[in-house]
C-alpha atoms as an extended CHARMM CRD file, in Angstrom:
* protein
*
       254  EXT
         1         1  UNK       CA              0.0000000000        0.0000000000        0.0000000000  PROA      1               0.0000000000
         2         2  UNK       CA              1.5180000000        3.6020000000       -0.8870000000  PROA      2               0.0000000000
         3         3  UNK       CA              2.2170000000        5.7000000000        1.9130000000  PROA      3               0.0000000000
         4         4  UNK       CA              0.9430000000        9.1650000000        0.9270000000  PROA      4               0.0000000000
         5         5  UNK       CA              3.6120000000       10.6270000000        3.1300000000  PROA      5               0.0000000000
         6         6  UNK       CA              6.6020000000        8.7220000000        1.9850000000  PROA      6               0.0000000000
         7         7  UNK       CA              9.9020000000       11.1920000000        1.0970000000  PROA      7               0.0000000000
         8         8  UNK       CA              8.1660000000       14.0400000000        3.3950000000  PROA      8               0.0000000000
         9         9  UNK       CA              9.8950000000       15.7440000000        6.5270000000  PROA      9               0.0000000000
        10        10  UNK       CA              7.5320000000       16.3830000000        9.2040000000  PROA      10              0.0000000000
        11        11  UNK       CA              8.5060000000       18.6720000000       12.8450000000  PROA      11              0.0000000000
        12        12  UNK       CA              6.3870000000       17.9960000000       15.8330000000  PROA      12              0.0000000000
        13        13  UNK       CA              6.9410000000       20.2030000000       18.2540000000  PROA      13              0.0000000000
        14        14  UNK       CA              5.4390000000       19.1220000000       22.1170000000  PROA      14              0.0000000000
        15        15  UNK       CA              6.1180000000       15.4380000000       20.7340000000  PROA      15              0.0000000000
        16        16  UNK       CA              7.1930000000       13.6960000000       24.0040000000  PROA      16              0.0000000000
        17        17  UNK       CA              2.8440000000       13.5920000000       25.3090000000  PROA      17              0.0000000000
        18        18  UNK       CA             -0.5100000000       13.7740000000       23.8420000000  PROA      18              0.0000000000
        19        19  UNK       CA             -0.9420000000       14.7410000000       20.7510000000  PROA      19              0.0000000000
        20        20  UNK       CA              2.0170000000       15.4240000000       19.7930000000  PROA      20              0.0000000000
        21        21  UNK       CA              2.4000000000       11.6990000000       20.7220000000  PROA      21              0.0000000000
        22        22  UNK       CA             -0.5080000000       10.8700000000       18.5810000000  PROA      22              0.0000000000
        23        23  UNK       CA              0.4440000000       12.8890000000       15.1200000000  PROA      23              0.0000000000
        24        24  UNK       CA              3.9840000000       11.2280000000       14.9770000000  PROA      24              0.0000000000
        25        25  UNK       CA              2.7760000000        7.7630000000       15.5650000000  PROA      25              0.0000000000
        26        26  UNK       CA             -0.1150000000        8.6160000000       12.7660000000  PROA      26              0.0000000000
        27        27  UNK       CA              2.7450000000       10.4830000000       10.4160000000  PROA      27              0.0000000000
        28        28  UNK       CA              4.8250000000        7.5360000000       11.0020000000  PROA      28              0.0000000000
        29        29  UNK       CA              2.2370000000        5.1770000000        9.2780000000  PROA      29              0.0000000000
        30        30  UNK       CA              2.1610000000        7.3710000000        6.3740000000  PROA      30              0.0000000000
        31        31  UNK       CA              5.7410000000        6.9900000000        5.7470000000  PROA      31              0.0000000000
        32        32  UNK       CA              6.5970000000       10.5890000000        6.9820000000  PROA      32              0.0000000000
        33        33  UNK       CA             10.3820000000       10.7400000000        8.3280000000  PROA      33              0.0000000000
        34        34  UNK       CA             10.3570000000       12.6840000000       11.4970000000  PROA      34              0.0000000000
        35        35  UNK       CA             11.8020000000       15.3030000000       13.8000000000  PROA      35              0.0000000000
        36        36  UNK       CA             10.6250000000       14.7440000000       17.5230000000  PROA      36              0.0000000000
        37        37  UNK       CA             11.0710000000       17.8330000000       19.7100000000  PROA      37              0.0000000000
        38        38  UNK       CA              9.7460000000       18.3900000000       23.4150000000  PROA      38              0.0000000000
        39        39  UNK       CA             11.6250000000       18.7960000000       26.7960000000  PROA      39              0.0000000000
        40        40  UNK       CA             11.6680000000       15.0030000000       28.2030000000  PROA      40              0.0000000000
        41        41  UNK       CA             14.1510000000       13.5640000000       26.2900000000  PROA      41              0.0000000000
        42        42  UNK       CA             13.2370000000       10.1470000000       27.7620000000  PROA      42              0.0000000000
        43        43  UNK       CA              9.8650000000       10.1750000000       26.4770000000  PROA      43              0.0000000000
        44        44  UNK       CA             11.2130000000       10.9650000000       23.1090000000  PROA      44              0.0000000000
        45        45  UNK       CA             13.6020000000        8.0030000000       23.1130000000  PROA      45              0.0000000000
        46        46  UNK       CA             10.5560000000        5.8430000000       23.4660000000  PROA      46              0.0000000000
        47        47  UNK       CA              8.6880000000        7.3350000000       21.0290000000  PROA      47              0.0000000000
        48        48  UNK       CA             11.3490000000        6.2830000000       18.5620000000  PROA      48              0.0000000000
        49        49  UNK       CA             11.4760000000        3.3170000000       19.6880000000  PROA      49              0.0000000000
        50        50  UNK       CA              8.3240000000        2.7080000000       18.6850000000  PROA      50              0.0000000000
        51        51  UNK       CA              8.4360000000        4.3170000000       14.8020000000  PROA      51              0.0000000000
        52        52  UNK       CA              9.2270000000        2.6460000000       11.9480000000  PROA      52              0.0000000000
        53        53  UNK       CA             10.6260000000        5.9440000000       10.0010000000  PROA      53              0.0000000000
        54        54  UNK       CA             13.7090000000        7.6810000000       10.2420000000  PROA      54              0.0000000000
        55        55  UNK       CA             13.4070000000        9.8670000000       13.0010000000  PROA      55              0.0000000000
        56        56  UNK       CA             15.9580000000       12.6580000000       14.4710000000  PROA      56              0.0000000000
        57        57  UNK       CA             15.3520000000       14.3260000000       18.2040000000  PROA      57              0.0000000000
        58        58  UNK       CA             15.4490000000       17.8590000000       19.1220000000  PROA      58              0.0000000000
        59        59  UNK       CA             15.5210000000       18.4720000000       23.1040000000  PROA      59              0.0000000000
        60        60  UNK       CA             14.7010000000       22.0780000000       23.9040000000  PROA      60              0.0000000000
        61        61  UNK       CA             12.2080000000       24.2430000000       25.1500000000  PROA      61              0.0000000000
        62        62  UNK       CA              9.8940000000       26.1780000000       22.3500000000  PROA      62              0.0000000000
        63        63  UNK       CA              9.8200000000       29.2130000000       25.5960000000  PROA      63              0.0000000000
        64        64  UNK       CA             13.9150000000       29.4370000000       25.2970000000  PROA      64              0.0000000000
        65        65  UNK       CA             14.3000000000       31.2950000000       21.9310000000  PROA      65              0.0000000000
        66        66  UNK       CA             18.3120000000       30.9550000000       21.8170000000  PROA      66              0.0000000000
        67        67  UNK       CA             17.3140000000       27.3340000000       22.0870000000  PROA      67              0.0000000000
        68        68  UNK       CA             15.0290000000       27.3960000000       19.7400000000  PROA      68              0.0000000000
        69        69  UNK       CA             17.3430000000       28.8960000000       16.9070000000  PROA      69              0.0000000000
        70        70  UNK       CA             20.0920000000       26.8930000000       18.1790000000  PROA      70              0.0000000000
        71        71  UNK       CA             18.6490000000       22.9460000000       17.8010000000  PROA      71              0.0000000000
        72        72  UNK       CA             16.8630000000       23.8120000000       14.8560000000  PROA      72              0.0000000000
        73        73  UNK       CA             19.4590000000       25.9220000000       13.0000000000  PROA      73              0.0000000000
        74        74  UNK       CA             21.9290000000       22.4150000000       14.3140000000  PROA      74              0.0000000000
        75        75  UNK       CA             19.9310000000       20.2310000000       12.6100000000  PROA      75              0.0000000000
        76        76  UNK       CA             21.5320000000       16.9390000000       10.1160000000  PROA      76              0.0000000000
        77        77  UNK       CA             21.3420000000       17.7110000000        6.2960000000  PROA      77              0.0000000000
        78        78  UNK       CA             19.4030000000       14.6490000000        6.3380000000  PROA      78              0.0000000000
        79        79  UNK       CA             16.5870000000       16.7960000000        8.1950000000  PROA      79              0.0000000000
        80        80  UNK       CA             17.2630000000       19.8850000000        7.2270000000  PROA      80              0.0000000000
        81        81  UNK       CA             14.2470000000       20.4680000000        5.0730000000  PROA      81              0.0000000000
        82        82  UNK       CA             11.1850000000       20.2890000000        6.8720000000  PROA      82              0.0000000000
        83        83  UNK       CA              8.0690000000       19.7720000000        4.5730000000  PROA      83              0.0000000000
        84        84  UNK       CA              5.6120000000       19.6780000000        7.5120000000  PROA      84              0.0000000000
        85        85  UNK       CA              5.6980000000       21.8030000000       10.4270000000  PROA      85              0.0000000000
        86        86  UNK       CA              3.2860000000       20.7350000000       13.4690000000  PROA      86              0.0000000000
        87        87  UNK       CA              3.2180000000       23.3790000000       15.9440000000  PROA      87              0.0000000000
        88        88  UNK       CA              1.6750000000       21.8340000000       18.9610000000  PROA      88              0.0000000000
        89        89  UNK       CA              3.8260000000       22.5160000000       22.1200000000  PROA      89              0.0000000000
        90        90  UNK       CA              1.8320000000       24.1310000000       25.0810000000  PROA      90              0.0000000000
        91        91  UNK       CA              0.3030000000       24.2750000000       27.7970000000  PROA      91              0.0000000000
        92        92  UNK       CA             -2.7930000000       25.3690000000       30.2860000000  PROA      92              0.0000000000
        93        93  UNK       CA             -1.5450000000       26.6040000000       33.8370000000  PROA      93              0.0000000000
        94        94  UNK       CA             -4.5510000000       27.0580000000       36.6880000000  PROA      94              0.0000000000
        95        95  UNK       CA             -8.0550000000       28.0610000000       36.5190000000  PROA      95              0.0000000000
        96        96  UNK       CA             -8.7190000000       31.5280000000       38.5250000000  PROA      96              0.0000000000
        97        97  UNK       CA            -10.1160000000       34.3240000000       37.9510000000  PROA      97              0.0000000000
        98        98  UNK       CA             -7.6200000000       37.1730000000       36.4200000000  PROA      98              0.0000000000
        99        99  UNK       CA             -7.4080000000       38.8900000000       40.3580000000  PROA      99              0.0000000000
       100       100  UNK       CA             -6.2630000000       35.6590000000       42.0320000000  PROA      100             0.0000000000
       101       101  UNK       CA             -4.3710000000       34.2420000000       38.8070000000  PROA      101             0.0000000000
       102       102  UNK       CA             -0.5720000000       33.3520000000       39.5000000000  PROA      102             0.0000000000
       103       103  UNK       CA              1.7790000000       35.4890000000       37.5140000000  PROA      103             0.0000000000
       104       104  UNK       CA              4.2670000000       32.8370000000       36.8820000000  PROA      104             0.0000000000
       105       105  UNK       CA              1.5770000000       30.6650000000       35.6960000000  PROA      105             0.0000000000
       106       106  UNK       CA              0.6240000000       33.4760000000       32.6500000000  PROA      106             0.0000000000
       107       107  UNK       CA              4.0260000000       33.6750000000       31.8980000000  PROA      107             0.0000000000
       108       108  UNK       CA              4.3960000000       30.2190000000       31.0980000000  PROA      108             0.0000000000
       109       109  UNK       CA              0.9570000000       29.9420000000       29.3320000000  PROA      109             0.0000000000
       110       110  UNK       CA              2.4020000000       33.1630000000       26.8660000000  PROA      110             0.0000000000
       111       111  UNK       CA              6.2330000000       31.8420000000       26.4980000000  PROA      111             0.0000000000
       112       112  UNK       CA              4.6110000000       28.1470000000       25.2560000000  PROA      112             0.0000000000
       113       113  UNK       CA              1.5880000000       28.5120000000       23.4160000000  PROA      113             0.0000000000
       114       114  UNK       CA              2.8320000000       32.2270000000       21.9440000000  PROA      114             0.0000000000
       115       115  UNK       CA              5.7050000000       33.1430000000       22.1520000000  PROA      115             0.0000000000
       116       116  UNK       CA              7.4180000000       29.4390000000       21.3820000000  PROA      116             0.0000000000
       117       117  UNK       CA              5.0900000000       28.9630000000       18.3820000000  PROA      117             0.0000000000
       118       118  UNK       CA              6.3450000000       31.8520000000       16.8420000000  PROA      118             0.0000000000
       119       119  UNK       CA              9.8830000000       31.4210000000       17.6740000000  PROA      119             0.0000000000
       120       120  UNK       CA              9.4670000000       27.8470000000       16.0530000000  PROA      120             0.0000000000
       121       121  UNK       CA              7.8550000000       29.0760000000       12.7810000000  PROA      121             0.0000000000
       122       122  UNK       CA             10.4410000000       31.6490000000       12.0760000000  PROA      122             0.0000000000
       123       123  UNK       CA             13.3910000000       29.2280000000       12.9130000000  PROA      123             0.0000000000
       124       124  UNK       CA             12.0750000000       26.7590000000       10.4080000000  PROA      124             0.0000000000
       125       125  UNK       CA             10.1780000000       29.1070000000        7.5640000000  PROA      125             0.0000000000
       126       126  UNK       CA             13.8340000000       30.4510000000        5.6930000000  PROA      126             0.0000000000
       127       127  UNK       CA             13.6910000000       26.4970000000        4.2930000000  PROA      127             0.0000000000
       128       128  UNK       CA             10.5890000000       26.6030000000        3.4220000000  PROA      128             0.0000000000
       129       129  UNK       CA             10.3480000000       29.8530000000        1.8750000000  PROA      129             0.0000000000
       130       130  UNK       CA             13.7620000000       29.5190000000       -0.0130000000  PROA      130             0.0000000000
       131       131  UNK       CA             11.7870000000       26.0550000000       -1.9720000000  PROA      131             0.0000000000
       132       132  UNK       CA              8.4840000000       27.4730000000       -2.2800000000  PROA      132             0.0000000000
       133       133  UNK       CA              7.1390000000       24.7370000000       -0.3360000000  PROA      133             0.0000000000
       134       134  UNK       CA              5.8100000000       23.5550000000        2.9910000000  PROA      134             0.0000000000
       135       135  UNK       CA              2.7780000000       23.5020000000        5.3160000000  PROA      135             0.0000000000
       136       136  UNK       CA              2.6510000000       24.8240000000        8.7110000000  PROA      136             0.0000000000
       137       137  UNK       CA              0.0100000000       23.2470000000       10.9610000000  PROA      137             0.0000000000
       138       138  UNK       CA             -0.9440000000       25.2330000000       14.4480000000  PROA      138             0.0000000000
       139       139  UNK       CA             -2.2420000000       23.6390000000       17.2610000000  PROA      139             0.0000000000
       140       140  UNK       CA             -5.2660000000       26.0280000000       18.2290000000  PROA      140             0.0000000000
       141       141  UNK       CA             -7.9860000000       25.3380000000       20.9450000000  PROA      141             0.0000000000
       142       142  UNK       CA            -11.8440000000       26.1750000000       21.0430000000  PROA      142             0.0000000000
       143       143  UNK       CA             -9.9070000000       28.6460000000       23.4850000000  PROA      143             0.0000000000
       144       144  UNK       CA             -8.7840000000       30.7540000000       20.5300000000  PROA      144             0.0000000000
       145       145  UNK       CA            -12.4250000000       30.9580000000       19.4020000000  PROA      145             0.0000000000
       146       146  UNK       CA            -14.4970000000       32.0100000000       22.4490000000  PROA      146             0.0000000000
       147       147  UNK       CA            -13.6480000000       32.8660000000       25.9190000000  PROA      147             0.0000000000
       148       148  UNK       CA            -14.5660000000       31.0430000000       29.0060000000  PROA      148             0.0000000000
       149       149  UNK       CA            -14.7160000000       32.3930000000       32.6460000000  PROA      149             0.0000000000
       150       150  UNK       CA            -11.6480000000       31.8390000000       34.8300000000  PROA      150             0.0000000000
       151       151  UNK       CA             -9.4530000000       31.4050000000       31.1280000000  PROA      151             0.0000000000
       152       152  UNK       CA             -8.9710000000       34.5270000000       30.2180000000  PROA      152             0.0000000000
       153       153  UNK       CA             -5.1770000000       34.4970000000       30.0150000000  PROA      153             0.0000000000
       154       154  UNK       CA             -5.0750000000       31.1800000000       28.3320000000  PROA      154             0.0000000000
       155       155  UNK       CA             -7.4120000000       32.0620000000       25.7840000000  PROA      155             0.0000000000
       156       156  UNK       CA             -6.0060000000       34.9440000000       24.6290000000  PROA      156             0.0000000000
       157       157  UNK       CA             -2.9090000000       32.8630000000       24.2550000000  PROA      157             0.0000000000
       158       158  UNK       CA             -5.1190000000       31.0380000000       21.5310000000  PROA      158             0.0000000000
       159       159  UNK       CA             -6.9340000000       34.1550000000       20.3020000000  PROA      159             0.0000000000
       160       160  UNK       CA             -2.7800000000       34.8780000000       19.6160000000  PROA      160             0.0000000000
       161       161  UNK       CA             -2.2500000000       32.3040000000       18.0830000000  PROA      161             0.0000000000
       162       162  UNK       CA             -5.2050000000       32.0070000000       15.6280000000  PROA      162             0.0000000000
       163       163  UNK       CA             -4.2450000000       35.6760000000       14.5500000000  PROA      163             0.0000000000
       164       164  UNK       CA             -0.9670000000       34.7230000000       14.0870000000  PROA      164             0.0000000000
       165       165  UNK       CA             -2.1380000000       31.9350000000       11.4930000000  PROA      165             0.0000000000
       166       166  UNK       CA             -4.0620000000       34.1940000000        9.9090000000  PROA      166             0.0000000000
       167       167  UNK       CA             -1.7590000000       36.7650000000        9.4370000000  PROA      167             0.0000000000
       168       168  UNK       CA              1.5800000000       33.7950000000        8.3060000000  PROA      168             0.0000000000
       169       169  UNK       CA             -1.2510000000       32.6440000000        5.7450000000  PROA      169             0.0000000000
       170       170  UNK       CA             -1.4340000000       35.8000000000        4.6610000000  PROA      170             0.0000000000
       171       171  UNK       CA              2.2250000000       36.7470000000        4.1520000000  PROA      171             0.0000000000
       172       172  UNK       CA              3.2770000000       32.9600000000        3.1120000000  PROA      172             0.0000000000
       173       173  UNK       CA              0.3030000000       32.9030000000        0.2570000000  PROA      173             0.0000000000
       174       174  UNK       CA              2.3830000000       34.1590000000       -2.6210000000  PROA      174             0.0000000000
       175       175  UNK       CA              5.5790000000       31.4680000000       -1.3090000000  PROA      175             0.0000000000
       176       176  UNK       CA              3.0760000000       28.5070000000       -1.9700000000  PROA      176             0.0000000000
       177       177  UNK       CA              3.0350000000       27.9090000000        1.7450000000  PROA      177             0.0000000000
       178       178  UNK       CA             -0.3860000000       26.0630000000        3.2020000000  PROA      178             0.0000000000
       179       179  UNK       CA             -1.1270000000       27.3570000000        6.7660000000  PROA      179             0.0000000000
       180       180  UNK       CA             -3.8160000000       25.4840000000        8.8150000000  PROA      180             0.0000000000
       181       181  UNK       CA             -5.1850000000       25.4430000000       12.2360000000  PROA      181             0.0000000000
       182       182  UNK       CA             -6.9870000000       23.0860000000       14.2400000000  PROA      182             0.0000000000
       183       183  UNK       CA             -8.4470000000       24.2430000000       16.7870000000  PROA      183             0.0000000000
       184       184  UNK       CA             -9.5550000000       20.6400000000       19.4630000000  PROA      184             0.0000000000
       185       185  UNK       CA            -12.8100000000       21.2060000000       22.2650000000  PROA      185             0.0000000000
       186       186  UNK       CA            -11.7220000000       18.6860000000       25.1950000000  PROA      186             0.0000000000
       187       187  UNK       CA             -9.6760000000       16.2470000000       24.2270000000  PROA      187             0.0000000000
       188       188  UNK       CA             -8.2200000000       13.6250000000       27.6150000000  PROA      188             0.0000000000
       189       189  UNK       CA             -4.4220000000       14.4640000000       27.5760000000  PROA      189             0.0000000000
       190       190  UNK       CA             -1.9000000000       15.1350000000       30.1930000000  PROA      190             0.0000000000
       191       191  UNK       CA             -3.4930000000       18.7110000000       29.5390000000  PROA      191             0.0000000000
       192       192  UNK       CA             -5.7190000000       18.5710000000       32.8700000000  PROA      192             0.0000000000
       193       193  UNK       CA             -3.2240000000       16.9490000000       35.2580000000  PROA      193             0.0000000000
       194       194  UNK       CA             -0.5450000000       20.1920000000       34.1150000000  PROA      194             0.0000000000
       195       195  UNK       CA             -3.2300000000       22.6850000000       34.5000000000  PROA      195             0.0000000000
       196       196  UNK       CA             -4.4460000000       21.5760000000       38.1220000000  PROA      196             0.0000000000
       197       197  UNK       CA             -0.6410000000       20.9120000000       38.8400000000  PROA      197             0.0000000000
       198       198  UNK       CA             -1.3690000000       17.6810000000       39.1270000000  PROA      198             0.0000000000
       199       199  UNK       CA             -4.3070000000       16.7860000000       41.0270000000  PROA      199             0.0000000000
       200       200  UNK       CA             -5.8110000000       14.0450000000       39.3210000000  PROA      200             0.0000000000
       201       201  UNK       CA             -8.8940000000       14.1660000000       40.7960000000  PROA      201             0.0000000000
       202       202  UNK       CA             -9.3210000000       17.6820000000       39.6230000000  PROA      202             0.0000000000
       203       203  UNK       CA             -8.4000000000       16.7200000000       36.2360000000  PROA      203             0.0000000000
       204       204  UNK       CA            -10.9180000000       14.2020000000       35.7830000000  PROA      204             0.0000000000
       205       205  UNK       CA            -13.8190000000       15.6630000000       36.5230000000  PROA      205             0.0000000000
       206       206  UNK       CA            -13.3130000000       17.7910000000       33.7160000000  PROA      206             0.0000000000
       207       207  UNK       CA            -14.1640000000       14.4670000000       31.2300000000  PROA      207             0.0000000000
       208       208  UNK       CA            -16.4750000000       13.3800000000       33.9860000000  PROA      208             0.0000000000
       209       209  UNK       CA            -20.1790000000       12.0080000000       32.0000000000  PROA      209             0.0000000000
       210       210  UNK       CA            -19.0960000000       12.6140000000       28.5640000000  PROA      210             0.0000000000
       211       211  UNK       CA            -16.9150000000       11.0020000000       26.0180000000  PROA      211             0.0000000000
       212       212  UNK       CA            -13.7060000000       13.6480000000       25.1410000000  PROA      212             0.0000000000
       213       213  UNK       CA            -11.6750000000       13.4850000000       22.1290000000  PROA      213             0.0000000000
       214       214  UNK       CA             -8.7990000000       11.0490000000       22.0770000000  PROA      214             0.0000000000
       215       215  UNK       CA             -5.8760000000       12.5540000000       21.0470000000  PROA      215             0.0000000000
       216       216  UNK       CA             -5.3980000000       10.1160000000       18.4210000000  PROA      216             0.0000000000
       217       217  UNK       CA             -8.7280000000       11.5150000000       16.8290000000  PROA      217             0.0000000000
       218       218  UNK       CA             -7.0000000000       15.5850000000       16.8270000000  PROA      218             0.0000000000
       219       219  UNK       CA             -3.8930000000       13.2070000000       14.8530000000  PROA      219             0.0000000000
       220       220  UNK       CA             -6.2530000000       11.5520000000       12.1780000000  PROA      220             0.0000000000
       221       221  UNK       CA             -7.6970000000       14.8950000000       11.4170000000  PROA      221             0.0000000000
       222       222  UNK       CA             -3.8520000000       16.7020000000       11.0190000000  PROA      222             0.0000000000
       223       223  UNK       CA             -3.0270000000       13.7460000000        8.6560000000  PROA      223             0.0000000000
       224       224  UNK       CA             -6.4280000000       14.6050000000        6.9550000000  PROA      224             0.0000000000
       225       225  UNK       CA             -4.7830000000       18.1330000000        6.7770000000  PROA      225             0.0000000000
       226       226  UNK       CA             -1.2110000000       17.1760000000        5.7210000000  PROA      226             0.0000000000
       227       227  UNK       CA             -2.1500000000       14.9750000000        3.0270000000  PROA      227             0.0000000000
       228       228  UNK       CA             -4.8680000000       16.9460000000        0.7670000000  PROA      228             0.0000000000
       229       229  UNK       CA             -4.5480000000       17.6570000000       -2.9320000000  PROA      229             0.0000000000
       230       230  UNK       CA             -1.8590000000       20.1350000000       -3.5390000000  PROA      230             0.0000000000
       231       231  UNK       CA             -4.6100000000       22.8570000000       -4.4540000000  PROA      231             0.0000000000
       232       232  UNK       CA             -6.7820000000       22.3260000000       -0.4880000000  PROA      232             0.0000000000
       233       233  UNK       CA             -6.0610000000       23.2540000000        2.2920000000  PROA      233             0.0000000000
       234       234  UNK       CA             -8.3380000000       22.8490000000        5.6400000000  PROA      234             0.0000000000
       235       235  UNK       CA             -6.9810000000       26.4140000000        6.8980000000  PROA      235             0.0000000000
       236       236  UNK       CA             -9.4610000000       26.6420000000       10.1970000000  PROA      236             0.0000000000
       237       237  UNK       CA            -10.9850000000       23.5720000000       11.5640000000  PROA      237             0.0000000000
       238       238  UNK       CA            -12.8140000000       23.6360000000       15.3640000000  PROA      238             0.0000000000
       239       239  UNK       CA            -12.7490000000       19.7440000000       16.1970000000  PROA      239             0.0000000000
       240       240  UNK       CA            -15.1540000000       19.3250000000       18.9590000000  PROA      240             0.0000000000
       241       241  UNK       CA            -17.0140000000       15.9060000000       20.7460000000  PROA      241             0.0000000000
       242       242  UNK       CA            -20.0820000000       15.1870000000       20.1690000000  PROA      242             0.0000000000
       243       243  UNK       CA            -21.4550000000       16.3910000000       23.4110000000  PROA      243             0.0000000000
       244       244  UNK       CA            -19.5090000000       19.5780000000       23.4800000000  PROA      244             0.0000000000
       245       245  UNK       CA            -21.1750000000       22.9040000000       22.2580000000  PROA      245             0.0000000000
       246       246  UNK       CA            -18.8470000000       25.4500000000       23.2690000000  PROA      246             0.0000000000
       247       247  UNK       CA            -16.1410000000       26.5830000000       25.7700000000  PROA      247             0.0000000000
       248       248  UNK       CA            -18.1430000000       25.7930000000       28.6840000000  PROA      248             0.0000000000
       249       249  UNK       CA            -21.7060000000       24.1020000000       27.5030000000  PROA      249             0.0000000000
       250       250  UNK       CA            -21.2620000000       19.9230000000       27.0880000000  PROA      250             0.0000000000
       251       251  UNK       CA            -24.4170000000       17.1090000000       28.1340000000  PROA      251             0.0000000000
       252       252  UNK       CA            -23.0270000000       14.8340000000       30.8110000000  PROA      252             0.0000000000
       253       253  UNK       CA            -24.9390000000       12.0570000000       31.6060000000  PROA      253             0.0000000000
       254       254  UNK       CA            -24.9270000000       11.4900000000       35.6400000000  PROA      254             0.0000000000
């Protein structure tokens, strides 16, 4: 069977968990040879363990710009071209209200999900813009589309971010660059158990009476993405489960 990724470079950043997780293992099918990046470099190793593609790892934080310049701009000839670029490092810290919110946890939430995006994207867009070719992929959130009480600093990291896609497809449309977004409702991840620092019971009542997306599902859908006919591209897709409506409205059975 052809693998419609086969001879393609793909970058996942936030790799080492989650989806990140997810999309390489799905890439990997698909014949897609791979650059892993994220901060555990254990988890990475077993990742790779686990793919049957050529795969390089990149350990560095997407917050620690010198870093990110640094591991990228280091990177093997044999992976020096990224086709694919799958921005989905980040992260969610608490859940107060904006006049008992922790400073340190906004800074993180701005330095990952903002800040290390677009570090990322303009390490590894002079490639991609000196071939004329290449598709960047941003990991959004429902977050980015409407805000919900006690998020406020969080979702404007997504509102960021899905104004920064817009305005990269924009600037990259002439350089015959695709940029997409997709943009996940609740999907059961490590995401809870960072946000409430670790207190698991916290984190799952947040998927208590309803069935959240896997991220394996948010992976199938940035294949979906990745490998469309030349001329389409799925710029802006919200990904929710079925009993999600919004930020804060989902039916949960008792």
């Amino acid at each position: 069977m052809t693998k419609a990724l086969k001879g393609k470079m793909a970058m996942i950043t936030g790799a080492s968990s989650g989806i990140g997780w997810a999309t390489a293992e799905v890439l990997g099918t698909q014949g897609a040879s791979l650059i892993l990046c994220g901060r555990r470099k254990d988890r990475l190793k077993e990742l790779q363990s686990k793919l049957d593609t050529p795969t390089h790892l990149l350990v560095f934080d997407v917050g620690d710009k010198s870093a990110v310049f640094e591991k990228i701009n280091s990177l093997p000839k044999a992976f020096s071209s990224i086709d694919i670029l799958i921005n989905n490092a980040g992260n969610a810290h608490g859940l107060k209200p904006v006049h008992k919110a922790d400073l340190e946890d906004w800074d993180a939430m701005i330095d990952s999900n903002v800040k290390g995006l677009m570090y990322v994207t303009k390490a590894v867009l002079p490639s991609m813009v000196s071939r004329k070719t290449g598709h960047i992929v941003n990991l959004g959130s429902i977050a980015g589309k409407e805000v919900y009480p006690h998020g406020s600093v969080y979702c404007s990291s997504k509102y960021a971010i899905d104004a920064f896609t817009q305005g990269l497809r924009l600037d990259l449309n002439s350089l015959n660059i695709k940029v997409s977004a997709i943009n996940p409702g609740m999907v059961e991840t490590e995401f809870s158990d960072v946000r409430f620092k670790g207190d698991k019971d916290k984190a799952t009542q947040v998927y208590k009476g309803l069935i959240p997306l896997l991220a394996k599902d948010v992976a199938n859908v940035i294949l979906y993405m990745v490998q469309a006919p030349e001329h389409v591209n799925l710029a802006d897709v919200l990904l929710l489960p079925k009993a999600q409506a919004n930020t804060y409205v989902a039916h949960r059975k008792p």
